[in-house]
C-alpha positions as CSV (number, residue, x, y, z in Angstrom):
1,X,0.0,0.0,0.0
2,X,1.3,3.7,-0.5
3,X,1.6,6.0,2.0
4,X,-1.9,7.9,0.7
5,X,-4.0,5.0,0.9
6,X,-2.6,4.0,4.2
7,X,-3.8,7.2,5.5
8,X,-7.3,7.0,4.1
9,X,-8.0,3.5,5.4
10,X,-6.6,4.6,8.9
11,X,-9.1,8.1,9.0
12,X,-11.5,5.4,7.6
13,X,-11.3,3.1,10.2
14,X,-11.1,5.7,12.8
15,X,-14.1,7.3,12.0
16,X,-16.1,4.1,11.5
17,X,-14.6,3.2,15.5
18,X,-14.6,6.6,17.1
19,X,-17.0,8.9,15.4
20,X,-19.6,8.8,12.5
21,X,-18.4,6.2,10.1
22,X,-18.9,7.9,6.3
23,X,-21.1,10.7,7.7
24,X,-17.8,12.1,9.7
25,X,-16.4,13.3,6.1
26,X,-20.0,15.0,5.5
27,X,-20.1,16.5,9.0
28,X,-16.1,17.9,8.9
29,X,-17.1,19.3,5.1
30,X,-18.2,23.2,5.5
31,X,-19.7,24.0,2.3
32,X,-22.7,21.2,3.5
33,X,-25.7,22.7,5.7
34,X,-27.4,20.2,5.8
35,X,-27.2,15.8,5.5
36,X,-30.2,13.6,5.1
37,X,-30.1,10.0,5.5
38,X,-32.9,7.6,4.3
39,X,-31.7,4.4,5.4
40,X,-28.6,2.6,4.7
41,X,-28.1,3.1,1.0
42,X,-29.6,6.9,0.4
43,X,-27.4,9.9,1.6
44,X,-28.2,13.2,0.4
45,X,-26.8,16.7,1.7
46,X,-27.7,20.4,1.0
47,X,-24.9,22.4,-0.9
48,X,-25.1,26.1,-2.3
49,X,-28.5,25.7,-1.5
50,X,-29.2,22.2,-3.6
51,X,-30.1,19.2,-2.8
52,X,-27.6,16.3,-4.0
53,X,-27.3,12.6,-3.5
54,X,-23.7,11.2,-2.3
55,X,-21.8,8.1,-3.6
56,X,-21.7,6.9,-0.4
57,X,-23.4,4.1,1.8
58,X,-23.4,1.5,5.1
59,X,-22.7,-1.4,4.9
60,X,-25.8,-2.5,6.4
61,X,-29.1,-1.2,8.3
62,X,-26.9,-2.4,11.8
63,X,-24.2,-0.2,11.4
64,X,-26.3,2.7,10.9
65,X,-28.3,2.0,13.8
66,X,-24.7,1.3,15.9
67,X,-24.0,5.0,14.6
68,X,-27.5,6.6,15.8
69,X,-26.5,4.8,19.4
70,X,-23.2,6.0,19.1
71,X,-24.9,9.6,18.1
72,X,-27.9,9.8,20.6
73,X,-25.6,8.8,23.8
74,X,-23.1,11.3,23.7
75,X,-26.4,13.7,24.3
76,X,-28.0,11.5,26.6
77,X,-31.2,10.5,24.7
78,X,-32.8,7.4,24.4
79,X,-34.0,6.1,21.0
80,X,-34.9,2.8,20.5
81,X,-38.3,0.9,19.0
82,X,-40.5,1.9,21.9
83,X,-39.5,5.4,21.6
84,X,-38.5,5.9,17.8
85,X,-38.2,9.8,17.2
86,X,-35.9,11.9,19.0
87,X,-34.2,15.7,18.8
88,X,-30.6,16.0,19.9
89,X,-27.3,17.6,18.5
90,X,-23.9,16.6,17.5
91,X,-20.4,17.8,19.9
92,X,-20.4,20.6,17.6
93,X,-24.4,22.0,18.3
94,X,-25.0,20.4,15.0
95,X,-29.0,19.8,15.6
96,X,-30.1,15.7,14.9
97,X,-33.9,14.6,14.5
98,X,-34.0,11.1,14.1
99,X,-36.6,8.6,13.3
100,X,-36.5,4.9,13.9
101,X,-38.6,1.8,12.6
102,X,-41.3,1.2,12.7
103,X,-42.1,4.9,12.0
104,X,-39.8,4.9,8.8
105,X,-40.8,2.4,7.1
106,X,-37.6,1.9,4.7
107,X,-34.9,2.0,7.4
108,X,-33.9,4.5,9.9
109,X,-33.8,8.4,9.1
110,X,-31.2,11.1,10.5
111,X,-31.9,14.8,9.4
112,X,-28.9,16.9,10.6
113,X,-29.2,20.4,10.3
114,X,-25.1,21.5,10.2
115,X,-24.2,25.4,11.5
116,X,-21.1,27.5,11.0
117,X,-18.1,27.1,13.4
118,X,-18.1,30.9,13.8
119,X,-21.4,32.6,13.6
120,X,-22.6,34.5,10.9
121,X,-22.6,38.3,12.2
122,X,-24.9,41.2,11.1
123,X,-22.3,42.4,8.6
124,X,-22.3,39.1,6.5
125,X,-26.1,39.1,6.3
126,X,-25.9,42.6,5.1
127,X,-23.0,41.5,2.7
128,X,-26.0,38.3,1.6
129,X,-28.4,41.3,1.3
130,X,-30.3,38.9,3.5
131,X,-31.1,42.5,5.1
132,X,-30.4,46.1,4.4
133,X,-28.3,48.6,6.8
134,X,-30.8,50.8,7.7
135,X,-33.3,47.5,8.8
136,X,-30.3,46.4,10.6
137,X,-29.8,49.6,12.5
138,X,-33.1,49.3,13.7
139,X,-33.4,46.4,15.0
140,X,-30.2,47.4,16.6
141,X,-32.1,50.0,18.1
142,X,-35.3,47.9,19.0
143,X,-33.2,45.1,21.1
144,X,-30.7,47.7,22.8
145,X,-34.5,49.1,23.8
146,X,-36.3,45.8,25.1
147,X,-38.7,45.3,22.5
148,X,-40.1,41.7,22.5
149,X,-39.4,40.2,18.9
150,X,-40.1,37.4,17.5
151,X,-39.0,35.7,14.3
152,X,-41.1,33.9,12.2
153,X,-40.6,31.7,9.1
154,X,-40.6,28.7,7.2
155,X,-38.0,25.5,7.5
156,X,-34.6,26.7,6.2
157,X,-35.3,30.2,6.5
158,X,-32.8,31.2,8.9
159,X,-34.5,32.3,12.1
160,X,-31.7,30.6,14.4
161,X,-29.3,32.4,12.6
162,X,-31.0,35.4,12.7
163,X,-31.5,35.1,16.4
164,X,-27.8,34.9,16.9
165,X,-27.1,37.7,15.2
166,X,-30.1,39.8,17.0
167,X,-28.2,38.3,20.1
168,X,-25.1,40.0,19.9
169,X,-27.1,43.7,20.4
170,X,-28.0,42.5,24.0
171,X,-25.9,44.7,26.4
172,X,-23.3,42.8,27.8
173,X,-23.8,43.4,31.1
174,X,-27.4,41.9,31.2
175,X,-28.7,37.9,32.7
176,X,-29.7,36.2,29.6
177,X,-31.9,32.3,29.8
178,X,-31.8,30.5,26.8
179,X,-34.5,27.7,26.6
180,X,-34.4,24.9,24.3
181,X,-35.7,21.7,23.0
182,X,-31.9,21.1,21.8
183,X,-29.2,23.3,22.4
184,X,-28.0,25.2,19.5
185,X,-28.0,29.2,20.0
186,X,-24.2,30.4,19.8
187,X,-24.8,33.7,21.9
188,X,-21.2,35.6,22.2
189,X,-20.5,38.2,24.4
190,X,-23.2,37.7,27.1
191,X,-20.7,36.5,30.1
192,X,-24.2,35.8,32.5
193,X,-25.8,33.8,30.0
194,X,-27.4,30.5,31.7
195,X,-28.3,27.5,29.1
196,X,-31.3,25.3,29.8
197,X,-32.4,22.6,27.5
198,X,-35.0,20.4,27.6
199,X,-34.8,16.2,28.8
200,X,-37.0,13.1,27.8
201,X,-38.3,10.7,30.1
202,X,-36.3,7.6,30.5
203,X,-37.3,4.1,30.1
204,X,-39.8,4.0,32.5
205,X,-41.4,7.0,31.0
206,X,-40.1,9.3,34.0
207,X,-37.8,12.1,34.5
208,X,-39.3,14.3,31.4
209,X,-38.2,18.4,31.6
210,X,-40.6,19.9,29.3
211,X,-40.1,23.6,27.8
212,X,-43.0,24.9,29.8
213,X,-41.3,23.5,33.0
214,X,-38.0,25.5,32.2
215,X,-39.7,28.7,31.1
216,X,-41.3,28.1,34.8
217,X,-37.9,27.5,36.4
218,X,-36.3,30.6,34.5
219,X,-38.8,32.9,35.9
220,X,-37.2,32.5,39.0
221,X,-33.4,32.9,38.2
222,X,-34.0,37.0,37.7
223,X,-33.5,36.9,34.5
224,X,-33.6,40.6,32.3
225,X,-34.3,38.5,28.7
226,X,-35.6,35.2,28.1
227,X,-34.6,33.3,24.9
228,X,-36.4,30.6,23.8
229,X,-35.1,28.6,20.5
230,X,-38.0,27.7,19.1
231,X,-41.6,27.8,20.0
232,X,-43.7,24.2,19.1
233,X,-47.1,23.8,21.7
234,X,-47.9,24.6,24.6
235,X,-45.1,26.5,26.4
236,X,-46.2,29.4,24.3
237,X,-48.8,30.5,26.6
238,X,-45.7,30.3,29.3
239,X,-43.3,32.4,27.2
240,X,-46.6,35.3,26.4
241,X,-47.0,35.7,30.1
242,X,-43.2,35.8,30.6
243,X,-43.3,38.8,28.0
244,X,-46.0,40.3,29.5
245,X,-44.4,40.1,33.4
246,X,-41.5,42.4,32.9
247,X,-39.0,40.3,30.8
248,X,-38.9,42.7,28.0
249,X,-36.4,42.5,25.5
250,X,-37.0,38.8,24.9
251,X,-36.9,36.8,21.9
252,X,-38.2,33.9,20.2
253,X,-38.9,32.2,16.4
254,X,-41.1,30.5,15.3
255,X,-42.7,28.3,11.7
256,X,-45.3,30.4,10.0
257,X,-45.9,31.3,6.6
258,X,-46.3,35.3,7.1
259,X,-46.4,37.2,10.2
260,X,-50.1,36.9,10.4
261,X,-50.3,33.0,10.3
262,X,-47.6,33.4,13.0
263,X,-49.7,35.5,15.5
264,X,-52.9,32.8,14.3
265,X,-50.4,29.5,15.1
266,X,-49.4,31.3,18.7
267,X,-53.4,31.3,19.8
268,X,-53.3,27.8,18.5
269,X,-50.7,26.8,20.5
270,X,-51.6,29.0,23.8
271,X,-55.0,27.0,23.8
272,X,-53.4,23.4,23.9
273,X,-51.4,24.9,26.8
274,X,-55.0,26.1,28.2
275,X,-58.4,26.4,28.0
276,X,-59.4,30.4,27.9
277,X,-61.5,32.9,25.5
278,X,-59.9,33.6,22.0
279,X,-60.4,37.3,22.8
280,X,-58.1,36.7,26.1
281,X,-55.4,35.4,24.0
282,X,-54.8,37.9,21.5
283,X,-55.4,40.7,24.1
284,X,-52.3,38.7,25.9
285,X,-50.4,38.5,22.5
286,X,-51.1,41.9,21.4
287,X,-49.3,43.3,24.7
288,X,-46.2,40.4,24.9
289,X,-45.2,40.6,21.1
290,X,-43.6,44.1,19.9
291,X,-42.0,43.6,16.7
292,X,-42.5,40.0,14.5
293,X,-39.4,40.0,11.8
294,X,-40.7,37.1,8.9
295,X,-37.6,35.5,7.2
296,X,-38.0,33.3,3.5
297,X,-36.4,31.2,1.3
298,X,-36.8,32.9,-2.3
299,X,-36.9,30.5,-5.4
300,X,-32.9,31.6,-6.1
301,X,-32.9,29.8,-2.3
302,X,-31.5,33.1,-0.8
303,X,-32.6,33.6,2.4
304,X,-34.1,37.2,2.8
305,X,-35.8,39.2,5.9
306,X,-39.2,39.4,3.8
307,X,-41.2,41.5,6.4
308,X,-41.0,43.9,9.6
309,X,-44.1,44.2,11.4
310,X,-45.1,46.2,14.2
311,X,-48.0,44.4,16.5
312,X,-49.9,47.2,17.7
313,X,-52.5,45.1,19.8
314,X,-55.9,44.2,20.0
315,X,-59.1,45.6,19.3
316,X,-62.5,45.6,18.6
317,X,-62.3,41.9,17.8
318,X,-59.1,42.1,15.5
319,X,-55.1,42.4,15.8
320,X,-53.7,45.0,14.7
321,X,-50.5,45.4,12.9
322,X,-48.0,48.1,11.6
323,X,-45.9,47.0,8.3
324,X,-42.6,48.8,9.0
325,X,-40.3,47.0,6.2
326,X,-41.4,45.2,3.1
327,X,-38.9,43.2,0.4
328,X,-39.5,44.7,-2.6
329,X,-38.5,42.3,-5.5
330,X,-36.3,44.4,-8.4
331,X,-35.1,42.0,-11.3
332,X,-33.8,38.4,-11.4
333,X,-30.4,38.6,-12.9
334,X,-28.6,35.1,-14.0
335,X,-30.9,33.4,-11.4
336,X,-30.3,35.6,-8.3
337,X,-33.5,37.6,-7.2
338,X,-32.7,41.3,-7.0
339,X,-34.5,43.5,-4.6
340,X,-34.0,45.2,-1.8
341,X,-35.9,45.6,2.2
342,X,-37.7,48.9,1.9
343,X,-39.1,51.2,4.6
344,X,-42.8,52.0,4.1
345,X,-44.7,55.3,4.9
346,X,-45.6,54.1,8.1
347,X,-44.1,55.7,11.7
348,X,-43.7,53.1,14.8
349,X,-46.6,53.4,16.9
350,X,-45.2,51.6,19.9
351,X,-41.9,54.0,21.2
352,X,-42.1,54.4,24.3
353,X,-39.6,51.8,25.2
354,X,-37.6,53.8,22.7
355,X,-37.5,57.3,24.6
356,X,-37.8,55.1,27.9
357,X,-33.9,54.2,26.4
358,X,-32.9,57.6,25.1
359,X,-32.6,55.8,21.8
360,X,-34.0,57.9,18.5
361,X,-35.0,56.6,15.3
């Protein structure tokens, strides 16, 4: 053997020992975002934005499950046939969903969602004209000032990233909770920042630490802003009356199709947390929520800030909103959609928390 192949085998047969057999190469490769696997012989990954199936395969449905074990105990999770879909995250914050027989019918499926070593600042988005300047600035601005916001969006659209970013404006001298199903915020700068994330139950179906039991627990660690990753049920109710009880400048995201369906999914999700009158509800959202920033995934697969709304609150049987910025699409030039985040007409209705900071927009 020559010295080149001796080297492959050995990374080879390290990885297939010590880490994640042929998915290590896909998981050390930074120009993938994301890696798909549908059962042992189909392996796809997200490049540039495109979808592509790899040469690659196990060698049977065992070792794949031996590298799900290998994946979901280094988290401490369980996943097994009586509990066969679980979130976690790689050592890197690389976030996991996997799904197990007999739920996936062809073999078992890992979805890992990859994020960048360093995190992408306010300046790079800019550079993406994922946002303009001036929208920057302001949210700048709203976050310095404690305005609740919340990002909304579809899958791939960005709205961890874009919390990040909207993260590093927090003063530096604040307490910040960040709540999680799995941990994979990369807040920089905040030195009192406390990390909660969520646990399943074990075995015997005990032990589980829910998000509304954290946002519970949180409440009672003085915290200025609460973070929470990503709202899915219930613990929205818990995180609207955090909002409304003095935790201003918190932030969370959230999956929605526009910034309306957004507000419509929280009421959903407040009444399987509890039983109360609709009215109720959007009178509590209309006071916790400030500012709702909706991110998208154009057809060039650029992710854009596509919306800046201002919730006004609620009245006379109706939420109210204020459009701040709007993308304007321009041109599509050799596939890339030109346009740009524009201001509209409308003034901010809500600034007291502004001049309550000495901040001017």
């Amino acid at each position: 053997m020559s010295v080149e192949e001796k080297k492959m085998y050995r990374v080879e047969l390290f990885n297939a020992i010590k880490k994640l057999d042929i998915l290590q190469e896909l998981v050390d490769n930074d120009e993938i975002t994301e890696i798909m696997v549908n059962g042992p012989d189909n392996i796809f990954v997200e490049k540039s934005g495109k979808i592509i199936k790899v040469d690659k395969r196990f060698t049977d449905r065992s070792r794949l499950e031996d590298v799900i074990q290998n994946i979901v105990s280094k988290a401490n999770r369980i996943v097994n046939a009586s509990t066969p879909i679980t979130d976690t995250r790689l050592m890197d914050g690389s976030r996991v969903n996997i799904v197990l027989n007999p739920i996936a019918l062809d073999g078992p499926v890992i979805t890992i969602r990859k994020f960048p070593k360093d995190p992408v600042t306010i300046n790079q988005l800019i550079k993406w004209e994922s946002i303009s300047e001036e929208a920057a600035e302001f949210l700048r601005k709203l976050v310095l000032a404690g305005y609740n916001i919340f990002i909304s969006g579809g899958t791939g659209s960005g709205k961890t990233t874009f919390l990040n970013v909207l993260s590093n404006y927090i003063p530096k001298d604040e307490r910040v909770i960040t709540i999680e199903d799995s941990a994979e915020l990369q807040i920089r700068g905040v030195d009192n920042l406390v990390r909660l994330e969520t646990r399943n139950s074990n075995i015997e179906g005990e032990g589980e630490i829910t998000m509304r039991d954290l946002i519970k627990s949180s409440l009672r660690m003085r915290p200025d802003r609460i973070i929470v990753g990503e709202v899915r049920g219930a613990e929205a109710l818990d995180m609207i009356q955090a909002m409304n009880t003095g935790h201003d400048g918190s932030i969370s995201t959230g999956h929605a199709n526009s910034p309306e369906d957004m507000v419509s999914r929280l009421e959903t999700m407040v009444l399987m947390g509890m039983d109360m009158p609709l009215s109720a509800i959007r009178s509590q959202i209309g006071s916790a929520i400030d500012i709702i920033v909706h991110l998208g995934r154009l057809r060039d697969r650029s992710r854009r800030v596509l919306k800046i709304i201002e919730v006004v609150g609620y009245d006379a049987d109706k939420m109210n909103y204020n459009t701040l910025y709007e993308f304007v699409e321009t041109d599509t030039i050799k596939n890339r959609v030109k346009g740009e985040l524009v201001r509209t007409d409308n003034q901010m209705i809500n600034t007291k928390k502004l001049q309550m900071a000495g901040i001017k927009i």
